[in-house]
C-alpha positions in Angstrom: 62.9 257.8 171.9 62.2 253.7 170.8 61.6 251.3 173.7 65.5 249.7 171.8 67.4 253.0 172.2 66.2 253.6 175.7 67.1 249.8 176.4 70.3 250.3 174.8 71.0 253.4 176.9 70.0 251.8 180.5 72.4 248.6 179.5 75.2 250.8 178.7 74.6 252.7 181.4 74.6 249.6 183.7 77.4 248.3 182.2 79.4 252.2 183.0 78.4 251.1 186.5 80.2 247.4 186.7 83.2 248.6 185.1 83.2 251.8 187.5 82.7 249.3 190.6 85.4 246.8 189.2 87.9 249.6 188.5 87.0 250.9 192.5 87.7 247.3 193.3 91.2 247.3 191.5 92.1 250.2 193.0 91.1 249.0 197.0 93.3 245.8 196.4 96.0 247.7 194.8 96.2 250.0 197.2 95.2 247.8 200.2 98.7 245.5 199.7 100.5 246.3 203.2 103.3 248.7 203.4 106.4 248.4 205.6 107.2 249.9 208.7 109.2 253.5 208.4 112.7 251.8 210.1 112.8 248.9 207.5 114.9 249.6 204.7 116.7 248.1 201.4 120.2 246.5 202.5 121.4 248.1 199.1 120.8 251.7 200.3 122.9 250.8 203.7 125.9 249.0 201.8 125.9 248.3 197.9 128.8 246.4 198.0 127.1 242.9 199.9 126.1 240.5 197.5 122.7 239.8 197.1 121.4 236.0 195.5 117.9 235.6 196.9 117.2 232.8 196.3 113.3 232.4 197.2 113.0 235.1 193.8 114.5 232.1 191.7 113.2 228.3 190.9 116.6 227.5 192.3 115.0 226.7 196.2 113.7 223.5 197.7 110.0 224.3 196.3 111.7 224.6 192.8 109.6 228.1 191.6 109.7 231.3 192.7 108.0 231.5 196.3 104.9 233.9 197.1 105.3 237.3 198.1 108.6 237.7 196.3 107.9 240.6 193.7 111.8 241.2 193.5 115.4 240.1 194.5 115.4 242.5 196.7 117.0 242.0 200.3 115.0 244.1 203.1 115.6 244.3 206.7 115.1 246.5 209.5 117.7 249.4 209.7 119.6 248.1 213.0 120.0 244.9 211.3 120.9 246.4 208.0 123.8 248.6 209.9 125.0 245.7 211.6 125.9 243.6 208.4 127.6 247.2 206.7 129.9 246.7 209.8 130.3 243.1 209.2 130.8 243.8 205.3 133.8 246.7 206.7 135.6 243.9 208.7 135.5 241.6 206.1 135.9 242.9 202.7 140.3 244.0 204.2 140.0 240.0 204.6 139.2 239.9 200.9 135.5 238.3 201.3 132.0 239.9 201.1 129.0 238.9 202.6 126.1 237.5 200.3 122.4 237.0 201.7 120.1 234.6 200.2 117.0 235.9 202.3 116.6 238.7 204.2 112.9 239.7 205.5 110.4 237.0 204.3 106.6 237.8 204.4 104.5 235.6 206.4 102.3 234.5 202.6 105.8 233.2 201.8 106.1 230.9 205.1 102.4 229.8 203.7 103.7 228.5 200.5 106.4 226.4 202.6 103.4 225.2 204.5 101.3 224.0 201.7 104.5 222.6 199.7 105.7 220.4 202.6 102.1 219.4 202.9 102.1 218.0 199.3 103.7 214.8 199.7 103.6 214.2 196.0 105.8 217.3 195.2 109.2 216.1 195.4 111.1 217.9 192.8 113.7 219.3 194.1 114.1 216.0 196.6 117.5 214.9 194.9 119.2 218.4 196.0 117.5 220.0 199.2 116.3 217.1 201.3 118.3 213.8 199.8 118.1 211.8 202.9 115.6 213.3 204.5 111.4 212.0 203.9 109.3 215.1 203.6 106.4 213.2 205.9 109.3 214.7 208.4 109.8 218.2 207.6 107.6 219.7 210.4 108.6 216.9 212.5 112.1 217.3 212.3 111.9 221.3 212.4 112.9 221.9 208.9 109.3 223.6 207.7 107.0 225.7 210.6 104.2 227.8 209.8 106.0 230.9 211.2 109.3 232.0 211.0 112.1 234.5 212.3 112.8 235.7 208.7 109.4 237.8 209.0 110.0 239.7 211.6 112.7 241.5 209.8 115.8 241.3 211.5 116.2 238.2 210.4 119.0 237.1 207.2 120.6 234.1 205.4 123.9 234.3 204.5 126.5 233.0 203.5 130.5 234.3 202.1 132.5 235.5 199.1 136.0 235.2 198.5 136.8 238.6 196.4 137.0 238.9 193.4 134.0 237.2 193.1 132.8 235.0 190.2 129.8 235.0 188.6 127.7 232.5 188.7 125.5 230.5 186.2 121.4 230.4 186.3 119.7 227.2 187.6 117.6 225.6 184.7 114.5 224.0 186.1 114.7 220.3 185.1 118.2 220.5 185.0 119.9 217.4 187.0 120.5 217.5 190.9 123.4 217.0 193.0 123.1 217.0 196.9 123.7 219.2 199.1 125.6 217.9 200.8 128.4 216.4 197.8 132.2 218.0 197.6 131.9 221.7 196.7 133.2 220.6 193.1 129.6 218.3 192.3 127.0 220.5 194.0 125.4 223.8 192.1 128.2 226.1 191.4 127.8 228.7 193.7 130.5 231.8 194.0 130.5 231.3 197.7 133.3 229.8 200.3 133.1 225.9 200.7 130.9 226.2 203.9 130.2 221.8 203.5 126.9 222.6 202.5 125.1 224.2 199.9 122.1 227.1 201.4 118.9 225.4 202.6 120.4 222.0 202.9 117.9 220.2 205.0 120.7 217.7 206.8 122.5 217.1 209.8 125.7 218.6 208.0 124.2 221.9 208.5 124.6 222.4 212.0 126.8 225.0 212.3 129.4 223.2 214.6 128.9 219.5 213.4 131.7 217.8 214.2 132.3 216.3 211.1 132.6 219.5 209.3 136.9 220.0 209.7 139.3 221.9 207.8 138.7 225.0 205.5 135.0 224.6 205.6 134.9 224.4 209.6 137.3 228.0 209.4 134.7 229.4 206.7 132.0 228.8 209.0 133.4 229.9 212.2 134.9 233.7 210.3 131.1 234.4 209.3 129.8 233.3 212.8 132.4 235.0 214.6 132.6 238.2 212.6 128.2 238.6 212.9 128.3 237.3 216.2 130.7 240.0 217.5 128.1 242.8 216.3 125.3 241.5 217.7 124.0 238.6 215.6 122.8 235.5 217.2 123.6 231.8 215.4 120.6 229.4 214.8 123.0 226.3 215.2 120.6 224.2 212.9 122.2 226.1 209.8 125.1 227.9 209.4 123.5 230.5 207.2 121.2 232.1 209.5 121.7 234.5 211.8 118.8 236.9 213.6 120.1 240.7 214.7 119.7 241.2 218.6 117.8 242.7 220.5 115.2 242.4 217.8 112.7 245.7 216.8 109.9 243.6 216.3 110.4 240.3 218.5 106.8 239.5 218.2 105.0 240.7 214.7 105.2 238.9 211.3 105.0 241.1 208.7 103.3 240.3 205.5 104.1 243.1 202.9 105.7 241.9 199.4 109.4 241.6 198.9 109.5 244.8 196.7 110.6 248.5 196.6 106.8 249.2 196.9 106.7 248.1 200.0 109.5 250.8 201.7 107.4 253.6 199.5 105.8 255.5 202.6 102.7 258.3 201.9 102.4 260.9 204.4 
């Protein structure tokens, strides 16, 4: 055997080697991404008939691209929280309306991206719609951004209603011009949902769930979806009229930071 061929052999051999410890690698990550815990569970195999929009899947959210840790449009939630909204859904839907969630469980690397986006003053894309009047030097200070958040512990949703039937609605075209929030339901997005005052994720004032200045139909529309979650158990945050955490929580004190996917609820015994 030449000095070349058994040169030849101990690179190729070395090279087996890297590629054996780089596939081992692959695999460890792969396999290393955290799983959730048996009693969460997809809302869609509790009730297929709530409408899901998440939102935080889409470019269509206040950081204006789709946000970490979302792998799919997928809305997950602990079971007793999941059961709770099925209830809601059965109360509502002889009404003629269906509940649609916008975010359900949100893994802590997703609060992270908030974090650093808020932190980049010079990112003000989607200014004109989500936070019009409000300077994002102000975010943390005024409570609309925090580095942990309810949505991550799982029993946790945003959500919103649906007068039946429902309409479809059109996709958001990054660059495409913004209305606020806050405009008549007729200027803002197009969104299938009730005229609640504001559109989801609206950091303003006009949020709060009982501002005063929010009368009529959209005052009603608010008070049947806090009404109807708060008589099963859900608990208001009076900031925004969306959200609404299921009580007494499973897991009042862990943040969970496994992806927003079906791979995630795939258990091996």
């Amino acid at each position: 055997m030449t000095r070349l061929t058994t040169a030849v052999r101990g690179l190729v051999t070395a090279l087996a080697a890297l590629l054996a410890v780089s596939a081992a690698s692959a695999t460890a990550t792969a396999t290393s991404e955290p799983k959730a815990p048996e009693d969460f569970v997809a809302l869609r195999s509790v009730d297929r008939t709530i409408i899901q929009e998440i939102r935080y899947f889409t470019p269509h959210n206040f950081v204006g691209e789709r946000v970490d840790g979302y792998r799919e449009p997928l809305c997950i939630l602990t079971r007793p929280a999941a059961e709770a909204l099925h209830r809601a859904q059965q109360q509502l839907l002889p009404q003629g309306y269906s509940l649609k969630v916008y975010d359900c469980y949100r893994p802590q690397r997703a609060v992270d991206h908030f974090v650093r986006w808020a932190e980049d003053l010079d990112d003000q894309t989607m200014k004109d719609e989500f936070y019009p009047d409000v300077d994002k030097t102000r975010l943390f200070e005024d409570g609309y951004i925090a580095e942990k958040s309810g949505h991550s512990r799982g029993s946790t949703t945003d959500l919103t209603l649906v007068k039946l039937p429902a309409a479809p609605t059109r996709p958001y075209v990054p660059g495409e011009p913004l209305v606020p929030c806050f405009a008549p339901q007729a200027e803002r997005f197009p969104d299938n949902s009730v005229d609640m005052g504001t559109g989801y994720d609206c950091f303003d004032t006009l949020s709060h769930t009982l501002d005063p200045r929010v009368q009529g139909p959209q005052r009603a529309n608010r008070l049947l979806l806090k009404d109807t979650l708060e008589g099963l158990g859900f608990v208001n945050l009076a900031e925004e009229w969306w959200h609404f955490t299921y009580k007494p929580e499973a897991y009042p004190d862990t943040y969970f930071d496994f992806p927003v996917s079906a791979k995630s609820l795939i258990r091996s015994h």
